[in-house]
Residue frames as a rotation matrix with the C-alpha (Angstrom) as fourth column:
UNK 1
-0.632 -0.557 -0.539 36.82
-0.759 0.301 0.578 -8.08
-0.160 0.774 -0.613 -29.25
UNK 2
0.705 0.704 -0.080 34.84
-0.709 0.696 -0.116 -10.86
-0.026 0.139 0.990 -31.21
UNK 3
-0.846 -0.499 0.186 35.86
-0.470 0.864 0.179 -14.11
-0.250 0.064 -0.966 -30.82
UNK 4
0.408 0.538 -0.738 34.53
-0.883 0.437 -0.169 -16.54
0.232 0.721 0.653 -33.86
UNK 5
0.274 0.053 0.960 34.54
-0.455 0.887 0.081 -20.53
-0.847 -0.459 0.267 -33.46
UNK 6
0.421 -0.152 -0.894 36.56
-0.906 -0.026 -0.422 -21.23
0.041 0.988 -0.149 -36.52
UNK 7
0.989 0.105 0.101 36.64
-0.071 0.954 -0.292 -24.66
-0.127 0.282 0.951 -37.87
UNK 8
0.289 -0.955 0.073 40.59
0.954 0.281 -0.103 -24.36
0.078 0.099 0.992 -38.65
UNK 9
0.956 0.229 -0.182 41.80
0.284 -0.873 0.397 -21.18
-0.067 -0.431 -0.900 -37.07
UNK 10
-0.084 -0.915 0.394 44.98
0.930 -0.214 -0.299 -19.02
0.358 0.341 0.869 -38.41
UNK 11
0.888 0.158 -0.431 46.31
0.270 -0.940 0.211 -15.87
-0.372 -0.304 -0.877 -37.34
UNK 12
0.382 -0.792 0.477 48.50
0.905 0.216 -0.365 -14.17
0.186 0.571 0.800 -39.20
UNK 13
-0.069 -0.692 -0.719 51.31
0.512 -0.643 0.570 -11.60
-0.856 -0.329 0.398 -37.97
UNK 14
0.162 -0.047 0.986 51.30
0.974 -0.150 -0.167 -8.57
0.156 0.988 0.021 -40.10
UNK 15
-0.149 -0.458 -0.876 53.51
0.648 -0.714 0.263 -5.66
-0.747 -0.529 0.404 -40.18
UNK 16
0.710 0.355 -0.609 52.33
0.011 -0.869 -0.494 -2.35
-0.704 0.344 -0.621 -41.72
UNK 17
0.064 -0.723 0.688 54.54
0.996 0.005 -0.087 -2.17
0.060 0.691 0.721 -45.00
UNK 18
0.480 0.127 0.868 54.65
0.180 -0.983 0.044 1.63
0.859 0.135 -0.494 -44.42
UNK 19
0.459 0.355 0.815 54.77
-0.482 -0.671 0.564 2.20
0.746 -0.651 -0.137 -40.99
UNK 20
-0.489 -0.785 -0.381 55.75
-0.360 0.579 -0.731 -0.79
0.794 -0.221 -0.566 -39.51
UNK 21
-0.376 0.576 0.726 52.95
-0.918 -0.339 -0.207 -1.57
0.127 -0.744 0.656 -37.03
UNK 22
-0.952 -0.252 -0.172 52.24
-0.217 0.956 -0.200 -4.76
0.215 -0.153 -0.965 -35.96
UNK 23
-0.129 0.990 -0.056 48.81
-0.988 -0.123 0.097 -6.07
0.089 0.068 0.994 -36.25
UNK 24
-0.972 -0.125 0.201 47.19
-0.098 0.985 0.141 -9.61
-0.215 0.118 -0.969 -36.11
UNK 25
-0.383 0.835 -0.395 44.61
-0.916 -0.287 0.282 -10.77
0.122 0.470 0.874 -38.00
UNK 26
-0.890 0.054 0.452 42.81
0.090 0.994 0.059 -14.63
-0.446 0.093 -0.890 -37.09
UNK 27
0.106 0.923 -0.369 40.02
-0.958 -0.004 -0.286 -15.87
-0.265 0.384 0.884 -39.45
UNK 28
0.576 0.050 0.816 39.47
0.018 0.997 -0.074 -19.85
-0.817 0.058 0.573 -40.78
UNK 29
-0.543 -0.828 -0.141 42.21
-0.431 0.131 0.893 -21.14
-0.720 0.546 -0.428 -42.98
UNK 30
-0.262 0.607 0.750 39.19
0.695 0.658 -0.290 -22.48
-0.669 0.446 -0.594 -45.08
UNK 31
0.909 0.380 -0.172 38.28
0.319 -0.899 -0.301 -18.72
-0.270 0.219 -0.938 -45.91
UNK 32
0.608 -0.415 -0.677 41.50
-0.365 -0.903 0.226 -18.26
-0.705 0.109 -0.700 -46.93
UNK 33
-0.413 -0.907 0.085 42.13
0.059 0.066 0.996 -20.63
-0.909 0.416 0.026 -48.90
UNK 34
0.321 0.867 0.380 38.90
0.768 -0.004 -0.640 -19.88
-0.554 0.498 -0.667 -50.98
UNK 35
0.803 0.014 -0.596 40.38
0.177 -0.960 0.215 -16.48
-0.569 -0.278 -0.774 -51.12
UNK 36
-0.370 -0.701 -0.609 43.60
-0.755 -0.156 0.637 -17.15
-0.542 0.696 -0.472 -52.68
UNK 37
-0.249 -0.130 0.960 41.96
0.497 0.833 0.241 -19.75
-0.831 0.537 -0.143 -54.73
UNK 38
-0.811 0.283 0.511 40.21
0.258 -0.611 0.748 -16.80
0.524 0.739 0.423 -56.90
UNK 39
-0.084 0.799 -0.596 37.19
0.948 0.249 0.200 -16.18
0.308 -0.548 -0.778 -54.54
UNK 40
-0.089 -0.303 0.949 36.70
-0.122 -0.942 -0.313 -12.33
0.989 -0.144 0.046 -53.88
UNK 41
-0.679 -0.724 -0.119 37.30
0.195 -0.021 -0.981 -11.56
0.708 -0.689 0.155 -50.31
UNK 42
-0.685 0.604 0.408 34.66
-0.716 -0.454 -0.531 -9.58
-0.135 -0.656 0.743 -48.97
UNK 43
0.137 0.471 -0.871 32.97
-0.337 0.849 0.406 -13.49
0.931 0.238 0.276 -49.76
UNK 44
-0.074 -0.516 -0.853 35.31
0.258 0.817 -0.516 -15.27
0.963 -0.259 0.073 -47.95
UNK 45
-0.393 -0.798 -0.457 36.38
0.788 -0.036 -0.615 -13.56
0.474 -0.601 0.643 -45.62
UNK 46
0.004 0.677 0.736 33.07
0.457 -0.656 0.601 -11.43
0.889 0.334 -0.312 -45.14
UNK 47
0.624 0.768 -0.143 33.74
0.412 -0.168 0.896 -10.74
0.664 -0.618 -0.421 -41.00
UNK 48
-0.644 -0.752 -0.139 36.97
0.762 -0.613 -0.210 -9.00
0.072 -0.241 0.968 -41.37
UNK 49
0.692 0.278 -0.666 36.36
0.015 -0.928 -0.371 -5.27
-0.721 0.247 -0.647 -40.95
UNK 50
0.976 -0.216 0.000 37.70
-0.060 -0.270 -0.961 -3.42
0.208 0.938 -0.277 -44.27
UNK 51
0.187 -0.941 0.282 41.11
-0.978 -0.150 0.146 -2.89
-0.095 -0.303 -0.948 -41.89
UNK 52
0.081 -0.424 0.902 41.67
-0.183 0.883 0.431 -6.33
-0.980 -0.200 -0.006 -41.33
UNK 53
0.837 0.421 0.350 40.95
0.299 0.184 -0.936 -6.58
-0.458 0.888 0.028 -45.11
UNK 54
0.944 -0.245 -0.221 42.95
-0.327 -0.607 -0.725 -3.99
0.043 0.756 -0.653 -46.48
UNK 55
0.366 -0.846 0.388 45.70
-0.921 -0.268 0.283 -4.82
-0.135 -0.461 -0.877 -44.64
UNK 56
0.153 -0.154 0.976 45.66
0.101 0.985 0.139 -8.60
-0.983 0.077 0.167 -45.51
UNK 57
0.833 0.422 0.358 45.36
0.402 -0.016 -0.916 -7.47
-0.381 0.906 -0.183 -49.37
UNK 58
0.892 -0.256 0.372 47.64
-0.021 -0.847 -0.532 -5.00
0.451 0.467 -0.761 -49.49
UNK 59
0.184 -0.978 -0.094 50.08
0.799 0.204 -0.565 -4.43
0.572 0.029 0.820 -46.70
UNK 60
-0.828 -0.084 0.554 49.30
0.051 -0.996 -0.073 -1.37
0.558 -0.032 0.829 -45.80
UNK 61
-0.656 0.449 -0.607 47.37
0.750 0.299 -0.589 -0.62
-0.083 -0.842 -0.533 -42.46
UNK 62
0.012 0.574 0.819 44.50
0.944 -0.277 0.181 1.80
0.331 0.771 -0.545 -42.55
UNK 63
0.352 -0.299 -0.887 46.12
0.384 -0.818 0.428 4.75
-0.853 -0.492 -0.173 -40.96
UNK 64
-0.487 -0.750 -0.449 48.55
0.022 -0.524 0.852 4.98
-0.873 0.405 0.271 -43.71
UNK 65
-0.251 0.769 0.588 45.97
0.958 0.284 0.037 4.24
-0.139 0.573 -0.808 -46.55
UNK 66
0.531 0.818 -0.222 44.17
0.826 -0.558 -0.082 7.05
-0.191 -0.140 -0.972 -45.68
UNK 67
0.326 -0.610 -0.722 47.05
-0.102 -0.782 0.615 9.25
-0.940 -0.127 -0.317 -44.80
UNK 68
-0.640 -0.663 0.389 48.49
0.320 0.230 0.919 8.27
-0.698 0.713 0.065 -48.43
UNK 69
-0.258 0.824 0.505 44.96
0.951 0.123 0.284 8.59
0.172 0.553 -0.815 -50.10
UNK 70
0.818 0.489 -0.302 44.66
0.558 -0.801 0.216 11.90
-0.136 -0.345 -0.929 -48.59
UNK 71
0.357 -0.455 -0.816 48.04
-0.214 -0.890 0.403 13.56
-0.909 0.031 -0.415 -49.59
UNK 72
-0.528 -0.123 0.840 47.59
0.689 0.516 0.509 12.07
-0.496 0.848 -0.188 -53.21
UNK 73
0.161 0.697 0.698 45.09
0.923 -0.356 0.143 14.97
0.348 0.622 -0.701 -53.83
């Protein structure tokens, strides 16, 4: 695991809205609040991986994504 030296460090609890899986996600509460000011994410917040992403964005971990994205077609 990486461990970053964030200037004001948050982790936020996040259950899968699908599934229900429990995840945690820490990154700098500066970068997030760029992020919800209008800032695009993959700015801010550029050393999530896409999971840590999607799942902050959305809700939706990247098991079920996929698994949803893949019986959509």
């Amino acid at each position: 695991m990486v461990r970053w030296n964030f200037k004001h460090p948050v982790t936020f609890n996040i259950d899968c809205k699908v599934c229900g899986r429990h995840r945690q996600i820490t990154c700098d509460l500066d970068d997030v609040e760029s992020w919800k000011n209008g800032a695009f994410v993959k700015d801010c917040l550029n050393y999530l991986h896409s999971d840590q992403v999607e799942l902050l964005v959305t809700g939706t971990c990247s098991d079920c994504l996929n698994d949803t994205l893949t019986n959509d077609h």
